[in-house]
BATOR-285965 format. One line per 2 residues: number of its first residue (from 1); for each residue x, y, z of C-alpha. Coordinates in pm, whole numbers, plus 32768, in hexadecimal, padded with zeros to 4 digits. Example, Ala and Ser with C-alpha at 12.3 -4.5 7.8 and 13.67 -1.06 7.14 Angstrom:
residues 2
1 = 84CE:7E3E:830C | 8557:7F96:82CA
***
This chain:
residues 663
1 = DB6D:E6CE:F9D5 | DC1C:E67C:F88A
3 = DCEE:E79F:F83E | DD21:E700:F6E6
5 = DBC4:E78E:F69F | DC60:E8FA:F6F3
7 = DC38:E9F4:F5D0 | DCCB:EB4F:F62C
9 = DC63:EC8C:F561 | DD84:ED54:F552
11 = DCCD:EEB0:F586 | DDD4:EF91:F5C2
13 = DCEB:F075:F6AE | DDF4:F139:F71C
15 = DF6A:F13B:F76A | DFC3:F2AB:F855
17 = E0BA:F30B:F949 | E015:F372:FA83
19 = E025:F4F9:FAAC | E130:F50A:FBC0
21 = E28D:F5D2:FBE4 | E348:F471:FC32
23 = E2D1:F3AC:FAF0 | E2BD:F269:FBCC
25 = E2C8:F162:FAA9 | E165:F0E4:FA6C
27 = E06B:F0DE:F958 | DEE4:F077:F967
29 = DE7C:EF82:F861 | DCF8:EF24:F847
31 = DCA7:EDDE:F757 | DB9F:ECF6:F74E
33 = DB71:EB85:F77B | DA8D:EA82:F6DF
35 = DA53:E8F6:F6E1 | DA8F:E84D:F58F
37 = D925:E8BF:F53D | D94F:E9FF:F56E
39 = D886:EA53:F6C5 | D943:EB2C:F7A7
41 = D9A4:EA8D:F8D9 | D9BF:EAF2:FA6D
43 = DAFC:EA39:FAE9 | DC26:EA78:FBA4
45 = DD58:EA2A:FB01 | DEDC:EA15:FAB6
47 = DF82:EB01:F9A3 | E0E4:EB08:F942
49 = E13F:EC5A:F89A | E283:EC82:F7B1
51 = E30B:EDBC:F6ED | E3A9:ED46:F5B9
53 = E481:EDF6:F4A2 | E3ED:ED2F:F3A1
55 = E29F:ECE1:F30B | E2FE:EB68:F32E
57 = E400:EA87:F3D2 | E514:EB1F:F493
59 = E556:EB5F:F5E6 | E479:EC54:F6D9
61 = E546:ED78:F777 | E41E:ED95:F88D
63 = E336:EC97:F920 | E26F:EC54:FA77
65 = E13A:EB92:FACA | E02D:EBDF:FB66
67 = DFA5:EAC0:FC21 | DE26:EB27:FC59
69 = DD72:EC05:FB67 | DC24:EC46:FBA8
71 = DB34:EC27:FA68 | D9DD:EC78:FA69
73 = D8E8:EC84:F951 | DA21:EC45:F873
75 = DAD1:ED8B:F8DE | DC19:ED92:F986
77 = DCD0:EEA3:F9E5 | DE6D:EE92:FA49
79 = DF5E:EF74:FA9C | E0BE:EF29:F9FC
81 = E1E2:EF43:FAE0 | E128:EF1C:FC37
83 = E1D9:EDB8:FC61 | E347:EE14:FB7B
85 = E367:EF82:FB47 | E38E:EFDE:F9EF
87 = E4D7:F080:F9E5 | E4EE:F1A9:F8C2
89 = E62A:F0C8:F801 | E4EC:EFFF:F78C
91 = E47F:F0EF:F684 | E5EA:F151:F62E
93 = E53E:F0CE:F4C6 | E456:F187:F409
95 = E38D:F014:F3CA | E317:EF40:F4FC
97 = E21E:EE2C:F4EB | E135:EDCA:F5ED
99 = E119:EC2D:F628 | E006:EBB1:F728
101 = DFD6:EA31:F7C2 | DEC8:E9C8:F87A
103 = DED2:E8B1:F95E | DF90:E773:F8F7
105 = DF3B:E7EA:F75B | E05B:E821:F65A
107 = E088:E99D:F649 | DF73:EA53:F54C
109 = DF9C:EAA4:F415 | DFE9:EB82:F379
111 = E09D:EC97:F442 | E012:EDED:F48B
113 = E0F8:EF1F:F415 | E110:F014:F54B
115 = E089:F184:F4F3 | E1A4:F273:F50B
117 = E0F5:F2F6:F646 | E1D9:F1DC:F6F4
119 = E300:F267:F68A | E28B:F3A6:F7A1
121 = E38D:F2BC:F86D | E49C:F375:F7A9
123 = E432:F4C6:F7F8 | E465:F4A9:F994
125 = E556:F5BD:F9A7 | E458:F6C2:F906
127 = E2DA:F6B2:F9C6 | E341:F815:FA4B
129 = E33C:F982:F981 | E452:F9CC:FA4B
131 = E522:F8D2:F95D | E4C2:F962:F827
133 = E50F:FAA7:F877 | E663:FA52:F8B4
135 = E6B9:F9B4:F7BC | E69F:F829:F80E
137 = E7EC:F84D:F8CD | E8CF:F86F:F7DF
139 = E9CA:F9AF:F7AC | E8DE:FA6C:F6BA
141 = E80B:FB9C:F6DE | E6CA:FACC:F6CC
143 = E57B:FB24:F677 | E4D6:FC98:F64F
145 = E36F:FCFF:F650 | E36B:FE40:F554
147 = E1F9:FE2A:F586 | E1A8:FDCB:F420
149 = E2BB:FCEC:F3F5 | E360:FBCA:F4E7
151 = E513:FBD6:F460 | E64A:FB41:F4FD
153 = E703:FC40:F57C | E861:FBC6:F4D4
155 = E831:FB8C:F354 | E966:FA77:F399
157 = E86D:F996:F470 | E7A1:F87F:F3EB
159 = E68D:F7D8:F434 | E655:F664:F4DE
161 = E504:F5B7:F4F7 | E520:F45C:F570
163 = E6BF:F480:F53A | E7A8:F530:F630
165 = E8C0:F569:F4F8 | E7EE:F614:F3D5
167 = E8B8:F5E6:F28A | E80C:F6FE:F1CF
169 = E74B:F840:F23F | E612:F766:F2A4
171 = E62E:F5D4:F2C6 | E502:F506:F334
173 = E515:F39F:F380 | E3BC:F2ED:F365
175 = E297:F350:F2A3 | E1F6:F4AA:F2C3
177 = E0CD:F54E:F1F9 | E0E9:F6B3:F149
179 = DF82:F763:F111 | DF2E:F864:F02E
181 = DE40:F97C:F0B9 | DCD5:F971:F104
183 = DC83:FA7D:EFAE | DBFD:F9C4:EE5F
185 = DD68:F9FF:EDA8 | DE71:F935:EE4F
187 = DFCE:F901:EE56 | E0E4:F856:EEDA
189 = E25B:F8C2:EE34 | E3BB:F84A:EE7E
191 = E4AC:F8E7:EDA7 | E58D:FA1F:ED04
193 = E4C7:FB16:EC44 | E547:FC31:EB46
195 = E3DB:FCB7:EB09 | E29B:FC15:EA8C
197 = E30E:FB85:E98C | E487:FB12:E9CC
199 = E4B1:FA20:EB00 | E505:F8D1:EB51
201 = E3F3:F861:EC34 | E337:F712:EC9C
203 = E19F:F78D:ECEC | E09B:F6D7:EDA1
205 = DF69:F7B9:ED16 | DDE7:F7DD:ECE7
207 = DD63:F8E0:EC22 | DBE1:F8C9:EC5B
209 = DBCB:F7ED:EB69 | DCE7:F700:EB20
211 = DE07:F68A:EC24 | DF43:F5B8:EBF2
213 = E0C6:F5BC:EC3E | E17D:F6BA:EB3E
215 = E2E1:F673:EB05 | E389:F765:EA57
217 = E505:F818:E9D3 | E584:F94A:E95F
219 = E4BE:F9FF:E832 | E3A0:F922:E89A
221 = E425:F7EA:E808 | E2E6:F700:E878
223 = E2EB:F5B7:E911 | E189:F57B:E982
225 = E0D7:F491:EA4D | DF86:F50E:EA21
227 = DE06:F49F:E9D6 | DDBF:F5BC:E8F2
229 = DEC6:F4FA:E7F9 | DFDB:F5F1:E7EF
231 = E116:F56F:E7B1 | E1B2:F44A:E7E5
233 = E29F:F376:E8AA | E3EC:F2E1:E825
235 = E492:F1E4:E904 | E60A:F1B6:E823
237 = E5A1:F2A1:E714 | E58F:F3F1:E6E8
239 = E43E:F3BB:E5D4 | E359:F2F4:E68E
241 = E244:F279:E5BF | E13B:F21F:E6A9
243 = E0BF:F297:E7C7 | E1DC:F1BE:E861
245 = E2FF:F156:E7A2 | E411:F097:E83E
247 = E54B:F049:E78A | E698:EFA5:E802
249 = E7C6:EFF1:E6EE | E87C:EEC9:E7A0
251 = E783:ED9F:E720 | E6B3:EE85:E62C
253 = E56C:EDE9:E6D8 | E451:EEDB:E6E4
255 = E2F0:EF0A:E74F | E1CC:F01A:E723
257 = E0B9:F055:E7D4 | DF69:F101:E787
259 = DF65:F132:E5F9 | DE61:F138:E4E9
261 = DE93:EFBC:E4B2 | DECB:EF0A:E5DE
263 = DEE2:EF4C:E78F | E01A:EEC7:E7B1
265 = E113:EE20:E6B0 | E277:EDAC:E6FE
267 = E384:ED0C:E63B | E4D1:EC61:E655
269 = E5DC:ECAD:E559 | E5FE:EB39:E4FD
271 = E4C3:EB6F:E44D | E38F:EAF4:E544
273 = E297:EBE1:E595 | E112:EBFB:E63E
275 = E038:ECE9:E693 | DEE2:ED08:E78E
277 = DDBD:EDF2:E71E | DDC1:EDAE:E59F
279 = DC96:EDFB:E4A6 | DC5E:EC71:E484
281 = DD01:EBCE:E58B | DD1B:EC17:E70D
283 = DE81:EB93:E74D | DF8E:EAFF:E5FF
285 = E0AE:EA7A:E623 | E176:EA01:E533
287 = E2FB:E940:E4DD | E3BD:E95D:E3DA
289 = E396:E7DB:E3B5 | E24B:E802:E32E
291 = E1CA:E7C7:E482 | E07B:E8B5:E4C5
293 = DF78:E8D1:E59A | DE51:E9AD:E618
295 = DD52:E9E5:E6F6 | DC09:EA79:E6F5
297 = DBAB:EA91:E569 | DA95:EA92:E4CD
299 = DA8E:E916:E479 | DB2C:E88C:E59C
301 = DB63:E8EF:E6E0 | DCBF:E848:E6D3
303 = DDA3:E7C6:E5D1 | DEE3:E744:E584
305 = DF8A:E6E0:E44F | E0B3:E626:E421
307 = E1B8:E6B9:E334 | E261:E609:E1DB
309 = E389:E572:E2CA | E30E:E498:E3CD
311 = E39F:E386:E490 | E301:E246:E554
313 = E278:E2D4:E6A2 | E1F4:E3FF:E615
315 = E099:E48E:E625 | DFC4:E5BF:E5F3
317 = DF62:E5E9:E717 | DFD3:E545:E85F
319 = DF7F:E527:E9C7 | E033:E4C7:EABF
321 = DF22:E436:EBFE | DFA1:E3A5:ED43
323 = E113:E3D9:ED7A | E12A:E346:EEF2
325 = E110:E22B:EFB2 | DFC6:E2A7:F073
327 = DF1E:E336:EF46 | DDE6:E29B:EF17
329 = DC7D:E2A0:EEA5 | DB67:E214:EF83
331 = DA66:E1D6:EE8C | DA00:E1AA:ED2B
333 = D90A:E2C6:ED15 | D9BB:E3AB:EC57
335 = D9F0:E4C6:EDBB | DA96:E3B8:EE4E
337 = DB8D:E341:ED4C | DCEF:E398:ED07
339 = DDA8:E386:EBD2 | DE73:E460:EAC4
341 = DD5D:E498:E9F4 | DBE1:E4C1:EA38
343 = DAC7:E4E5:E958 | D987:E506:E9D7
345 = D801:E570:E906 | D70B:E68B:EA17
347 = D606:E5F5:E944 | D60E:E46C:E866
349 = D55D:E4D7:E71B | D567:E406:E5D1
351 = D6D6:E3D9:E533 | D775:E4A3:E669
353 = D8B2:E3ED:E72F | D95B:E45F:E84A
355 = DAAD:E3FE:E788 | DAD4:E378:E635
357 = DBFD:E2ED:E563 | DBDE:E2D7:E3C7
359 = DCC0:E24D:E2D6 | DCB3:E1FC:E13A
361 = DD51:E098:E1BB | DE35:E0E0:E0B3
363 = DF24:DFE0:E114 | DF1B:DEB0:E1E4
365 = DF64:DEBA:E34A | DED4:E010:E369
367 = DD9A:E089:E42B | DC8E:E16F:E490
369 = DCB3:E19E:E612 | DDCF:E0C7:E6B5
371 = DE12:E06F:E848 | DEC8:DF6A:E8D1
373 = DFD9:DF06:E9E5 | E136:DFCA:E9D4
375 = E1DE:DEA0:E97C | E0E4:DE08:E865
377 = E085:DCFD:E91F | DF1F:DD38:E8EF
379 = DE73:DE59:E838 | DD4D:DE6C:E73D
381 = DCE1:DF73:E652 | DB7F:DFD4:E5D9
383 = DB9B:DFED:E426 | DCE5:DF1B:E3FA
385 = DD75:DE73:E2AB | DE48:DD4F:E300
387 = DF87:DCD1:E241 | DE6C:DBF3:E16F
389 = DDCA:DD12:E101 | DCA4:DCDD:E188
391 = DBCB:DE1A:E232 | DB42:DDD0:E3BE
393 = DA43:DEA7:E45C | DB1F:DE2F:E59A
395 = DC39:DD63:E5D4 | DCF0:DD13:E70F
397 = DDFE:DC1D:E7AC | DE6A:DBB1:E8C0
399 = DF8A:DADB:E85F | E0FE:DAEC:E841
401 = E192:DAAA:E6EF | E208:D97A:E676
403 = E394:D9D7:E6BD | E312:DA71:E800
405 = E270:D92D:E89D | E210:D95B:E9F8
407 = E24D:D81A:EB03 | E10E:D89A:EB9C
409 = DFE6:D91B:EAF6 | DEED:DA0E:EB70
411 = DE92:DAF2:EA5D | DD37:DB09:E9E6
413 = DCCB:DB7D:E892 | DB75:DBE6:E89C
415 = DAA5:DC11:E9E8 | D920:DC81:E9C1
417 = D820:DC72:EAF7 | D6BB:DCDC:EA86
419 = D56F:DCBC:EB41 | D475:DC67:E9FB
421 = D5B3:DBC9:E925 | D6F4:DB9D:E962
423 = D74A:DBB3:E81C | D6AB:DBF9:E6CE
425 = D763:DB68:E5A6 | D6C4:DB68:E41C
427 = D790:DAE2:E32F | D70C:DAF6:E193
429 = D7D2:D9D9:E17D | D85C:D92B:E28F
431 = D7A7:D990:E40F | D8F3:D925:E4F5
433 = DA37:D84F:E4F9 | DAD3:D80A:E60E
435 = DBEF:D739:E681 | DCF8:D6D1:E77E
437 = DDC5:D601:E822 | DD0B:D555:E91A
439 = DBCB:D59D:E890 | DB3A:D692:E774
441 = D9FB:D6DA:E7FB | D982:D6B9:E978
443 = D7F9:D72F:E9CE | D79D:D717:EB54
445 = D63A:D6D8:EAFE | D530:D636:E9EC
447 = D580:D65B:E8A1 | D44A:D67C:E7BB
449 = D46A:D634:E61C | D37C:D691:E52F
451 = D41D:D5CF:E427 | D50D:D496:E427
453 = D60D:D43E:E4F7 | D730:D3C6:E3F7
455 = D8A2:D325:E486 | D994:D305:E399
457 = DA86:D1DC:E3BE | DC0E:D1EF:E320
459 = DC67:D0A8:E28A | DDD0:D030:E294
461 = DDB2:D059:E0E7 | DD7E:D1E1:E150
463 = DC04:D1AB:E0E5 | DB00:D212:E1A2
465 = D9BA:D148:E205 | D86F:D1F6:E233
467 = D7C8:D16E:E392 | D674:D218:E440
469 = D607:D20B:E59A | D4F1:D131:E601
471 = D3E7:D1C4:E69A | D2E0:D183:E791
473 = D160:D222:E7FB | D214:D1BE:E970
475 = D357:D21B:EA24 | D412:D0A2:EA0E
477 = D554:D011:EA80 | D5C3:CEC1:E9CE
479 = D6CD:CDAF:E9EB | D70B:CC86:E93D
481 = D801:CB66:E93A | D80F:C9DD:E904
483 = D832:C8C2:E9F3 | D824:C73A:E9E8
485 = D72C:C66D:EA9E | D78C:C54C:EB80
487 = D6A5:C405:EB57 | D5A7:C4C2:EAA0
489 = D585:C5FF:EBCE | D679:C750:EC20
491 = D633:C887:ECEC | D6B8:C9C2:EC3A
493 = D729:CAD5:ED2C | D70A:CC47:ECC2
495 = D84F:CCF8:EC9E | D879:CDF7:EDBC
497 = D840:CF20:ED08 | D70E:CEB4:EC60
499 = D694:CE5C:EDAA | D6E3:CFAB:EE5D
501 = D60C:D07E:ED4E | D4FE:CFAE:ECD9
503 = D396:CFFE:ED87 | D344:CF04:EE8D
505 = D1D6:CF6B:EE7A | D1B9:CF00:ED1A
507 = D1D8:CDB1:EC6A | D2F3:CD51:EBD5
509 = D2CA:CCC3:EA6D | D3BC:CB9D:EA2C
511 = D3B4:CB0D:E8AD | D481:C9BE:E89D
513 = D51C:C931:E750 | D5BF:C7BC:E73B
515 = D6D5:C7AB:E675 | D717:C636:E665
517 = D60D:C4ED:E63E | D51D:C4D5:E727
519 = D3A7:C485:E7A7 | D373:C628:E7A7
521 = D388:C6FA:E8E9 | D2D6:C7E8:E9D1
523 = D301:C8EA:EAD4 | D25B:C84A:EC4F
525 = D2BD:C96F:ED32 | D356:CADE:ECEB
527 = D3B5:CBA6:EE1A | D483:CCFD:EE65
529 = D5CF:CC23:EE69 | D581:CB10:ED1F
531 = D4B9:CA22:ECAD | D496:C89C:EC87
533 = D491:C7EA:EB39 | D3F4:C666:EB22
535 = D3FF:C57A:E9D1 | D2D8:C519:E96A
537 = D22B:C3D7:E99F | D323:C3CF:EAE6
539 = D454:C3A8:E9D8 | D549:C37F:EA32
541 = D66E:C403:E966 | D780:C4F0:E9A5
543 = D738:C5F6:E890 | D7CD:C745:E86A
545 = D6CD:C848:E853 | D6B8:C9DF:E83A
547 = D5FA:CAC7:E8D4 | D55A:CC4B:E8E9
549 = D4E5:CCC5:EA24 | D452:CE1C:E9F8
551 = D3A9:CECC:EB30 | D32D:D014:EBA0
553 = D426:D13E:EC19 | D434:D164:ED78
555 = D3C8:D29F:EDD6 | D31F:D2F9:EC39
557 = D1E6:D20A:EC77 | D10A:D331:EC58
559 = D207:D44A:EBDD | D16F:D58F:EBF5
561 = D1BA:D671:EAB9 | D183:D7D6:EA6D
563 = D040:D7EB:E9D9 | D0A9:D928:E8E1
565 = D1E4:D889:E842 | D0F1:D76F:E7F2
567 = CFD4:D825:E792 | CFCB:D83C:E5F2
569 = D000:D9A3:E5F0 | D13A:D9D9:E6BA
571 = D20C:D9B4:E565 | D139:DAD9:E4DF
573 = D140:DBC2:E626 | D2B3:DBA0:E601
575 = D2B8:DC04:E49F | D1C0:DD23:E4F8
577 = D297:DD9C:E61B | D3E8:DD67:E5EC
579 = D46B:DE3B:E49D | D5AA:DE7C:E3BB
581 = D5D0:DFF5:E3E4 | D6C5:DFFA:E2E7
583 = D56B:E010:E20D | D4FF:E184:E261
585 = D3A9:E17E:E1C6 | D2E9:E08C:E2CD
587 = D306:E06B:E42F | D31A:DF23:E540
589 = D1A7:DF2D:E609 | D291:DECC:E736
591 = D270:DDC1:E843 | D241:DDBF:E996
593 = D1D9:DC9E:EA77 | D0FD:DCCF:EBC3
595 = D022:DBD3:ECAD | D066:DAA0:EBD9
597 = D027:DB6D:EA72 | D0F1:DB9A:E93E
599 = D04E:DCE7:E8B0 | D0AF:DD8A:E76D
601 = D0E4:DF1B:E7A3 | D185:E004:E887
603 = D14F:DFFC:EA20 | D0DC:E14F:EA9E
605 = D1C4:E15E:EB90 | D2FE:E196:EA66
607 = D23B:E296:E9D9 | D302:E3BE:E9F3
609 = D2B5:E4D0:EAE1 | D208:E628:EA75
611 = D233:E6AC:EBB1 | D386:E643:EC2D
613 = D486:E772:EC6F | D5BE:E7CD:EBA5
615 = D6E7:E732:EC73 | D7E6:E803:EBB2
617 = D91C:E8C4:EC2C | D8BF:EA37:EC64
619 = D941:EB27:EB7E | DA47:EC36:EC2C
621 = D9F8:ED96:EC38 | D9FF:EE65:EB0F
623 = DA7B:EFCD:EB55 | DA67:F0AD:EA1D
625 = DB7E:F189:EA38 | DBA3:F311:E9DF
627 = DC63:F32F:E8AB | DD12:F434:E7E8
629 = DC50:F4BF:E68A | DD7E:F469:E5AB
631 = DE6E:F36B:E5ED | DF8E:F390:E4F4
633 = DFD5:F260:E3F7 | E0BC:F153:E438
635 = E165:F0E8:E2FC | E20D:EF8B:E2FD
637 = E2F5:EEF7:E1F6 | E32A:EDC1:E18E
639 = E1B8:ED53:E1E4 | E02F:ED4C:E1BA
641 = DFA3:EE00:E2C0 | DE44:EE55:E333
643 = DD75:EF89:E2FB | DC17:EF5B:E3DC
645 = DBF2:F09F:E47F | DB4D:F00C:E58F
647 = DB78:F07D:E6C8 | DC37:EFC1:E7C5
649 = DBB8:EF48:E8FD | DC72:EF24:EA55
651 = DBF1:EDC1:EAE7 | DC10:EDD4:EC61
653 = DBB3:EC8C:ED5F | DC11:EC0F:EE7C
655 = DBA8:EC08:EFF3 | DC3A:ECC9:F146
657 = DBC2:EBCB:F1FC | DCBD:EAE7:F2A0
659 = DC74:E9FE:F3A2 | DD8E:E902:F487
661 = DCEC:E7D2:F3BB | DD69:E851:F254
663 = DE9F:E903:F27D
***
């Protein structure tokens, strides 16, 4: 069984002391226990216990393990203490956490706080009347029953729970709950009173029909903390201006919350400020730099503006994606990615982008939308002027500068993979150049030309000559050469590579020139490795002559080409298809190619999906709190601030559910 899978739901069921007069140092603890997938399980296993101070880390002050605990249908139930007694120093605290393992697993997260039943352990001394009605022990009076009323006998005693040395009248370590009675008007008063109207008092209270905490001083000098909008609260100041003010006279930062202009607003004394629940943005924030930035408006969702001071390195906005080692995507669909920034379209209508850069190109080396390595070894930008001044849709390199030269090279400018093109390049002018070192263009493949094939040849004068390819209705290989007859006869050998590509299944045609007097010449044999040359009239002379051998391409006797690049209309199904969107008043027919075909349109199966569900991130829960009628005004110098009068909202997300896998 792979206890790895183990997902415990901490269910507190129920921490007690059993009912006897020896408190004998247990506690019953009921949980549950599920697979990975959530089906409760029937197993026996190990659990280690532990009692800790702290919520995390630290060192337990109580552990045992029990060895076999019996599960079935995913409910266990243990009894704390049966292997180690719990002794009562344990919950000397008023806060102990609760920290399970099961089997060989790490311990779960997170801890469970133990109810202040536990702390029963404390109480040992008192589980008889007999000890109450003296008095715990001590040297006092101790309790008396007037019948109405339960008093310590001896005004000078105090009162201990969970303490044996009370510093005041009545001291409670831990939590405890005070209750108002069962009748519709309740309330709950700790304080001095005068009469009704002079006291100094703090009031937990519900009057039928509103309910809050009431602080208050002598002569009824409010401070409020109350729905109904009475009053209120100053942190540092004694005129708070919000619902909450809070003030420190040290720094002279401040912050309000709940006015007529904005849910919360804060600012430092060196001048920056923000606020969350304004009338036209969610959350501001702003520097004195100039630096500002907002989210949720009504134009953008977020933005972030740069202020009049900038320096290199800074941006708008900024994201910061994988910070570690082991932080990494595993995919390029965009739920599998990683990154600082993501940008991503629920639905791809016309002239929407998941994340789009703009620029005036106002000056050269400046751009649109910019990535690249750290070090600017490679990068490219989409919308970039370069130090010519001239404007690229994109532009991308993958090469050191000149100072920088690299002894190795392995950056590549420009990489494009396509399944109908590879590429699609229009030029008005000029379609593509291309060069390089060791060669400026390279196609794996047949190259097909519509037009003339032109070289250019650099003359030593710095001219340049004008030479064209020949060309052929067959795929041919040629050589040529000269060689002298002896007595009037020669056999001319092939030249190796001339022999290792030309066709052996076609004949090779040999054309034989004399360059010197003679009786004329002819060709008697041609084979796969040469040919013999005889003089005429059995001459006999030892003339020089030259020769063309052209043959077949081994392997291209019968080449095999696509029949829609040769077809007469594939020029015009690539005009129709392909388009410059940069014109906005016509649209491409598209392309697509399928059993053998070049069509002209768009494949049904890119059409876009009427019925496909919304894969977008769920909204959190919107709770419209109650609010008071009249909030007072908050009045800010020194700044524009917002008057909406909309009501705030109180966002609230966000999951119990934990499981051992995502902790």
């Amino acid at each position: 069984m792979r206890t790895t899978a183990f997902v415990v739901a901490l269910s507190m069921i129920l921490l007690s002391i059993a009912a006897l007069a020896d408190v004998p140092g247990l506690m019953n603890y009921q949980g549950t226990l599920t697979d990975g997938d959530g089906v409760a399980l029937d197993t026996t296993v190990s659990m280690i216990f532990f009692i800790y101070p702290d919520s995390i880390g630290g060192t337990p002050v109580w552990t045992e393990t029990q060895p076999a605990v019996g599960v079935s249908s995913g409910i266990f139930n243990v009894l704390l203490g049966s292997a180690s007694a719990i002794p009562d120093t344990v919950f000397d605290d008023p806060v102990r956490w609760l920290g399970i393992q099961v089997g060989g697993d790490p311990e779960l997260v997170p801890r469970q706080k133990i109810a202040s039943v536990g702390y029963a352990f404390r109480a040992a001394e008192a589980d008889t009347a007999e000890y109450a009605r003296s008095g715990g022990g001590g040297g006092g009076g101790g309790w008396v029953d007037d019948g109405t009323v339960v008093r310590l006998e001896t005004a000078a005693d105090s009162v201990g729970i969970g303490t044996a040395a009370p510093r005041e009248k009545l001291e409670v370590k831990g939590d405890f709950r005070v209750s108002g009675p069962a009748s519709t008007e309740k309330k709950i008063k700790i304080g001095r009173y005068w009469d009704d109207t002079n006291y100094h008092t703090i009031q937990s209270f519900y009057d039928g029909a509103n309910s809050g905490l009431l602080l208050t001083t002598y002569l009824n000098g409010s401070i409020i903390l109350n729905p109904s909008g009475i009053g209120n609260v100053g942190i540092g100041t004694t005129t708070p201006a919000a619902k909450l003010h809070v003030y420190d006279s040290g720094s002279g930062n401040y912050g309000y919350v709940g006015s007529s202009s904005y849910g919360m607003y804060g600012r430092h004394s060196g001048g920056n400020y923000g606020y969350m629940g304004g009338g036209s943005y969610c959350v501001l924030g702003a520097h004195t730099g100039g630096n500002w930035g907002y989210i949720g408006g009504s134009t953008y969702s977020v933005l972030g503006r740069l202020g009049l001071t900038t320096s290199p390195g800074n941006y708008a906005v900024y994201g910061i994606g994988a910070s570690e080692d082991d932080d990494q995507g595993t995919g390029y669909d965009y739920p599998l990615s990683l990154g600082g920034v993501q940008g991503y379209n629920f639905n791809g209508n016309s002239y929407t982008f998941g994340v789009a850069g703009y620029s005036p190109l106002d000056s050269v080396r400046s751009g649109g939308c910019f990535g690249g390595k750290d070090d600017a070894h490679v990068w490219g930008c989409f919308g970039y002027k370069n130090s010519a001044g001239n404007e690229y849709g994109g532009y991308v390199t993958g090469s050191w500068a000149p100072s920088e030269k690299a002894e190795i090279s392995s950056g590549i400018g420009f990489g494009s993979w396509g399944e109908l093109f590879g590429a699609d390049i229009h030029g008005k002018v000029y379609g593509l150049y291309a060069e390089g070192g060791n060669y400026g263009l390279y196609s794996h493949g047949a190259i097909f030309l519509d037009d003339l094939n032109v070289h250019l040849q650099r003359m030593e004068d710095k001219t340049t000559s004008v030479l064209f390819t020949n060309v052929s209705t067959d795929v041919t290989v040629q050589t040529s050469g000269f060689s002298t007859l002896s007595k009037g006869a020669g056999f001319i050998g092939f030249d190796e590579d001339f022999r290792r590509v030309v066709s052996p299944d076609v004949p090779i045609v040999v054309t034989v020139t004399p360059t010197g007097n003679c009786n004329g010449v002819h060709v008697s044999q041609v084979t796969k490795d040469g040919f013999t040359v005889l003089e005429n009239n059995a001459g006999k002379s030892d003339v020089t002559v030259a020769f063309i051998a052209i043959g077949r391409r081994a392997g291209y006797e019968n080449p095999n080409l696509p029949q829609e690049v040769v077809s007469p209309d594939y020029v015009s199904k690539l005009s129709r298809g392909l388009h410059n969107d940069a014109d906005t008043q016509t649209d491409g027919q598209g392309l697509y190619f399928e059993n053998g075909e070049l069509h002209v349109g768009v494949h049904p199966s890119t059409w876009p999906d009427v019925h496909k569900v919304r894969d977008e991130i769920a909204p959190p829960e919107e709770i419209q709190p109650e609010l008071p009628s009249a909030i007072p005004d908050l009045k800010l110098k020194g700044e524009e601030r917002e008057t909406s009068g909309r009501t705030p909202k109180v966002n609230v997300s966000g999951s119990k559910k934990r499981s051992q896998e995502n902790r």
